[in-house]
N, C-alpha and C positions, 0 to 999 in steps of 0.2 A: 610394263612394270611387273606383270604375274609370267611363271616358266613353271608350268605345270604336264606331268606325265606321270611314270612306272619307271620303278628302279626292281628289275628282278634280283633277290638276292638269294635267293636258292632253285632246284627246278622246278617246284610248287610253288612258291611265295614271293608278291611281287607288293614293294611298298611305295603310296602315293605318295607326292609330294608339291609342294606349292613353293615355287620361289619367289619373293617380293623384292625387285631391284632397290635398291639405297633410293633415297630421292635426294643424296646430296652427290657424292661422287661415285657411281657405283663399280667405274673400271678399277678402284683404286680402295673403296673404303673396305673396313673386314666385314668376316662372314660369322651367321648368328646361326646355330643350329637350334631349333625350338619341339619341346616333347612336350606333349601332356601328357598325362597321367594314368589311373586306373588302378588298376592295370588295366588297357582295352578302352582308353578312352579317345578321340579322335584330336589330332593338334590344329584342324580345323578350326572347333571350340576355341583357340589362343587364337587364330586367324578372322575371326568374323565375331567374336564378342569379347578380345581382349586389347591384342598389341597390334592388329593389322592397318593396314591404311586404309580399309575403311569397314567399318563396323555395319552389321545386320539391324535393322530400325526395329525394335523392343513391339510395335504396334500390329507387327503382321502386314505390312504393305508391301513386304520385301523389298525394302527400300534398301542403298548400301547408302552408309553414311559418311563422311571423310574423320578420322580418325587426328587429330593433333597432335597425338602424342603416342602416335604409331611409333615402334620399336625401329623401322629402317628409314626412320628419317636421315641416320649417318651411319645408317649398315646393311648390306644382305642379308635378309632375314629367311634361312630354310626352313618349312615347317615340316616335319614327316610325319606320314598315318601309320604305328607303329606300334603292338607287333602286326604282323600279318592277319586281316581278319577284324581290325578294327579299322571304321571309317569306310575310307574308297577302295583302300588293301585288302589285298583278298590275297587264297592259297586253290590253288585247282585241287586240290586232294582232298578239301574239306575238314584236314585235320587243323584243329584251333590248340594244342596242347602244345602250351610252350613252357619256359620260363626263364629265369633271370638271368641265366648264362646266353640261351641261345639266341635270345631278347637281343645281349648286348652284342653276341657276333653277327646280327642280322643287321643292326643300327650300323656298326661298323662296314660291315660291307656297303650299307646303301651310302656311307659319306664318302666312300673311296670311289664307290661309282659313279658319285655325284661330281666328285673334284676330277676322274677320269672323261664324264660325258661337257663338263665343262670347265679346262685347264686353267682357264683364266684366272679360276678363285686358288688354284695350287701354289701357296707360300704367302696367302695371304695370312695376317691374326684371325684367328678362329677361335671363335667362344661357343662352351656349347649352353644350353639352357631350357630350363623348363618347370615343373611344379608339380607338386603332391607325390604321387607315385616315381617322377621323376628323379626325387632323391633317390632310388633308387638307379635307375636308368645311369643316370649323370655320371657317379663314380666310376661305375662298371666300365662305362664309354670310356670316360677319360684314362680309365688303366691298360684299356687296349689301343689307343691312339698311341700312350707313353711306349706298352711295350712294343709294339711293331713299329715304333719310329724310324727301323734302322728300313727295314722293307717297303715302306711307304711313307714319308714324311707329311705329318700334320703339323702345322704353325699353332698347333693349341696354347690359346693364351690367356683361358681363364674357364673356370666353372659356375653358374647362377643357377642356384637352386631356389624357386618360390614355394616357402613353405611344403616345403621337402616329406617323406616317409622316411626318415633316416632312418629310423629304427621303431619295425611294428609293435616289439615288444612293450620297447619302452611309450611308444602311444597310448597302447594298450593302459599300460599301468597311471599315467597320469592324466587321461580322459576326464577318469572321475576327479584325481585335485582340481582340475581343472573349472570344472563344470561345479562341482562345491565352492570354489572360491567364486563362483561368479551366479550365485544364489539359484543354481537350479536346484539343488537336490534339497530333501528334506531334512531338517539338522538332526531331530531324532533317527531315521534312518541313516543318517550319514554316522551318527556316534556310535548307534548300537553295530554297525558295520566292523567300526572302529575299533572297537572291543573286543568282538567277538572273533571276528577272522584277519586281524592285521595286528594283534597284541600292543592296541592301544595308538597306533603309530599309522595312519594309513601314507605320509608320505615316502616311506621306503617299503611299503608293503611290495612284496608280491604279486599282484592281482590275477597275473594271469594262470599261476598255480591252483587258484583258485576254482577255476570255471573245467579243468581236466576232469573233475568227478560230479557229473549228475546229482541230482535228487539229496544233496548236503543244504545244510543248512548254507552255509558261506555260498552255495552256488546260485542260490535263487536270492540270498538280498544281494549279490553282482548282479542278476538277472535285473531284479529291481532299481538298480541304480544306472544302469544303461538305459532301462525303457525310460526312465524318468528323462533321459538327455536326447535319447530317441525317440520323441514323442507324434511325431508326424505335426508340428505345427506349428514350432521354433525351428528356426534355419542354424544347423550343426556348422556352415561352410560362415556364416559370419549370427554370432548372438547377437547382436544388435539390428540387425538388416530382415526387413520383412520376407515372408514365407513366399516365394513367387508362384508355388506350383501347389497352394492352399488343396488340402484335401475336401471335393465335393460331397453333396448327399449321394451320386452318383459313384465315385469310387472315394471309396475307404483305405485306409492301410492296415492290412490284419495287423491282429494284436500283437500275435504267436511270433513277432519277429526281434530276435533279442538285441540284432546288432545290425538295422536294417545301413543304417550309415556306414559303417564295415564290407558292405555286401558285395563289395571286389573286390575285398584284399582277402588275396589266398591265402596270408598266414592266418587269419581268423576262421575261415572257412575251413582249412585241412590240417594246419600243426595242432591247433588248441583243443583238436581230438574227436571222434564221430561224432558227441554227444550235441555238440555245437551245429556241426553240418545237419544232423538230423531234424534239429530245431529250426535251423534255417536253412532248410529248403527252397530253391531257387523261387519256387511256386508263392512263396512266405515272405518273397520280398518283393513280389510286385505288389499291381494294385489291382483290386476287385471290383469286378464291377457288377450292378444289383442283379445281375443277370448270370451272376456267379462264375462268370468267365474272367479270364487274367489278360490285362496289357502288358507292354513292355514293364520290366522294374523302372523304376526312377530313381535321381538322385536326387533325394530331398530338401525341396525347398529351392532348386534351381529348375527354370524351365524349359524346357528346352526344346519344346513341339515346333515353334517358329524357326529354328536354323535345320531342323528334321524337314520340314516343310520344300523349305527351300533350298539344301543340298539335296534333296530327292526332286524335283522342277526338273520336265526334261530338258529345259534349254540352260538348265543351271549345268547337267547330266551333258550333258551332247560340248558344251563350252569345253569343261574338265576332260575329253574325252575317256568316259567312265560305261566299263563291258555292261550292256541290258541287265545281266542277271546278278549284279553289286546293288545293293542298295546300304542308302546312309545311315546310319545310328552314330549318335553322338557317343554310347558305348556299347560296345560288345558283352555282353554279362555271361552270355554262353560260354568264351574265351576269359571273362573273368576266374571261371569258377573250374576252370582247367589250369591253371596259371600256379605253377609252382615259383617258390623264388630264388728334371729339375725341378724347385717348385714352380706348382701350378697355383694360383690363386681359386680357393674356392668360397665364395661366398653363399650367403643364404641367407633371404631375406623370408619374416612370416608378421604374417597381416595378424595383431595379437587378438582379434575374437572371432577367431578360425578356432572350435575343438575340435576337429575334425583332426588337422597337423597341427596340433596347437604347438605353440612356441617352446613351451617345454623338452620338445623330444629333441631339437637342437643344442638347446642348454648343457642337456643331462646327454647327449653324444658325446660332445667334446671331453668331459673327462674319462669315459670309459676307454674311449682311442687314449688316454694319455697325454693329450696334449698341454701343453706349457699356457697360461692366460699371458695373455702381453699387456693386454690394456683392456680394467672391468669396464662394465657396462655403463657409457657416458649418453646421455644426448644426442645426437644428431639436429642439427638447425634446415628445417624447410620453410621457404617465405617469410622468416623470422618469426616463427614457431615450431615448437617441436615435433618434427616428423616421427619419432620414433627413439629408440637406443640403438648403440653398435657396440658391440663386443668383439674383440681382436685377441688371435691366437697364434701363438708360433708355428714351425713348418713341421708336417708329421707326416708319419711314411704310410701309406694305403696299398696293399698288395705291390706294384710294381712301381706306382707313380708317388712323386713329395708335392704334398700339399702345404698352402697356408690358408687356415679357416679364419674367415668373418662370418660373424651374427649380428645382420639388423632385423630390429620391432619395427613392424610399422605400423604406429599409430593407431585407434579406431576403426579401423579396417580388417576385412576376413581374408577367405582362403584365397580370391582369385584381385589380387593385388592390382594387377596390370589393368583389369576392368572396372573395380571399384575402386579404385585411386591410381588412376593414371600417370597423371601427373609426377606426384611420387615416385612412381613403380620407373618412368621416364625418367628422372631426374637418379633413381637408383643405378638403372642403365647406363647413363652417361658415364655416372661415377668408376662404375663395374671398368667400361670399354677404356676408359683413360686409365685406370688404378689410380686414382685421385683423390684419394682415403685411406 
């Protein structure tokens, strides 16, 4: 069932991967390409605590679990460790500075050398997919599959983005409606904000204009209104869902960290100007420990020591066949913070109490691209109740390749859809693979 090695895609940089055969047809059914995120985060993470067939046991016994509603119950499901440098991927040069372009021509090489080292899947339906930072990845991929179609043929048959990064800007800016609509912040602070630096109106505000000049008044109540959401003890990846990786007496999370939930994405770290890098300091988003030494960062509120555990196990190591001197991280933060950035069906589903990608930044893409609404936002029926809403949109042209966007809500549910409602997130797949919506 697992086809696991190295796909070299440059003469430094070699990316891992995990293949998961169908468990219904597999010489016949399509192929699922699967990214997580980050930037620098390992697709592992979607392999052993999301959609794999079988899930990491939550208790530490390293148990594998069998998964129901594994994603390749009716597909080949690829997962790739991407870019170089995160996960099992490594680069012999030691150089980790990448970003969004060379990102997508490294992705692109390793699916060509993927469908080259095994023909079988060449002219199957190809979908590609994944989450968070992935809206990013996603398009980029599929405008190089479009354009080199004539020199390589991909059957690309669709795009799935889970609660996507489409656009950090607009994150950026509606974090905070976000997070005020859903009683975190304080209404005094939220109004005097209001007034002051958004002329009365904070939903078409600015925000990120905002935070370019230091030691302003407007810069420090945005300072105050992010620590209020990034408070180390509410989970950012879904408001409703408990803190998994609660902060002990033992390690703390300094205070000084303005946008520790941000703390990979390179557009908040190097466009939004030194004053922000200086404040958050790599050092400024780990965690302290009483002894005044620093662990790895974390992503808060998720935990993640138990798959670190046991993708680092030598006989989990020696299985993978994985070089001595790799070790596993669920992210790479050192390569974070180096990290600059016909119709095809593209969908996007977001788990709506996720602030983190809150469903917002999808909303409010769609008409910046320009596109046409086809059908507003209805319902969707799961087990005869409501799973969610979907939003339907005409086809629009993205650098080289024609798209048609869909937006589904899903329900009660946060950032990582396919682990915290499976089910769902299964039944959204199905959807996706047929276009049966």
């Amino acid at each position: 069932m697992f086809i696991y090695c190295y796909l070299q895609v440059s003469k430094t940089k070699f990316l891992h991967y995990v293949l998961t055969k169908s468990q219904n047809n597999p010489d016949k059914d399509p192929l699922i390409l699967w990214l997580n995120g980050g930037p620098g985060c390992s697709s592992l993470l979607g392999l052993f605590t999301e959609l794999g067939p079988y899930l990491l046991s939550e208790d530490g016994s390293n148990k594998l679990i069998r998964n129901p509603y594994a994603w390749n119950k009716n597909a080949n499901v690829l997962f790739l460790e991407s870019p170089a440098g995160v996960g099992y991927s490594y680069t012999t040069d030691g150089n980790l500075t990448t970003n969004d372009d060379e990102t997508a021509n490294y992705n692109y090489e390793a699916l060509k050398q993927f469908l080259n080292k095994f023909p079988e899947y060449k002219g199957r339906p190809t979908f590609i997919s994944g989450e968070s930072y992935a809206g990013v990845y996603l398009p980029m991929l599929a405008n190089l599959i479009i354009k080199r179609q004539k020199k390589f043929p991909i059957n690309l048959k669709g795009v799935l983005i889970g609660n996507g990064m489409l656009s950090q800007i607009i994150s950026f800016n509606t974090t905070p409606l976000y997070a005020y609509g859903h009683a975190i912040i304080d209404e005094e602070l939220w109004q005097y904000f209001g007034k002051k630096c958004c002329k009365g109106c904070v939903d078409t505000c600015n925000i990120v204009s905002l935070v370019n000049k230091t030691n302003t008044e407007c810069y420090n109540l945005t300072v105050s209104i992010f620590r209020s959401i990034n408070n180390g003890i509410s989970n950012p990846y879904d408001i409703y869902r408990d803190c998994d990786n609660m902060l002990t007496k033992s390690k703390i999370l300094t205070k000084n960290s303005l946008l520790g939930m941000f703390s990979r994405t390179p557009f908040i770290l190097k466009t939004l100007g030194s004053s922000l890098i200086t404040e958050n300091k790599l050092e400024n988003l780990k965690i302290q420990s009483e002894d005044g030494s620093y662990d790895e960062p974390i992503i808060p509120c998720i935990n993640g020591d138990i798959l670190t555990k046991y993708l680092n196990l030598p006989k989990v190591r020696e299985a993978f066949h994985i070089p001595n001197n790799i070790t596993w991280k669920e992210c790479n933060y050192d390569l974070s913070a180096k990290y600059d950035q016909q119709y095809v069906p593209l969908w996007a589903h977001y788990g709506d109490t996720d602030i983190v990608c809150n469903f917002l930044i999808g909303e409010r893409v769609a008409p910046q691209l320009g596109i046409t609404l086809l059908t507003p936002k209805t319902p969707w029926i799961f087990e005869d109740q409501i799973g969610g809403t979907i939003t339907k949109y005409d086809g629009f042209t993205l650098l080289t390749g024609k798209f048609k966007y869909t937006q589904f809500s899903v329900r009660g549910v946060g950032h990582m859809v396919p682990e915290w409602a499976p089910k769902r997130a299964f039944y959204i797949l199905t959807q996706f693979l047929n276009q049966t919506i």
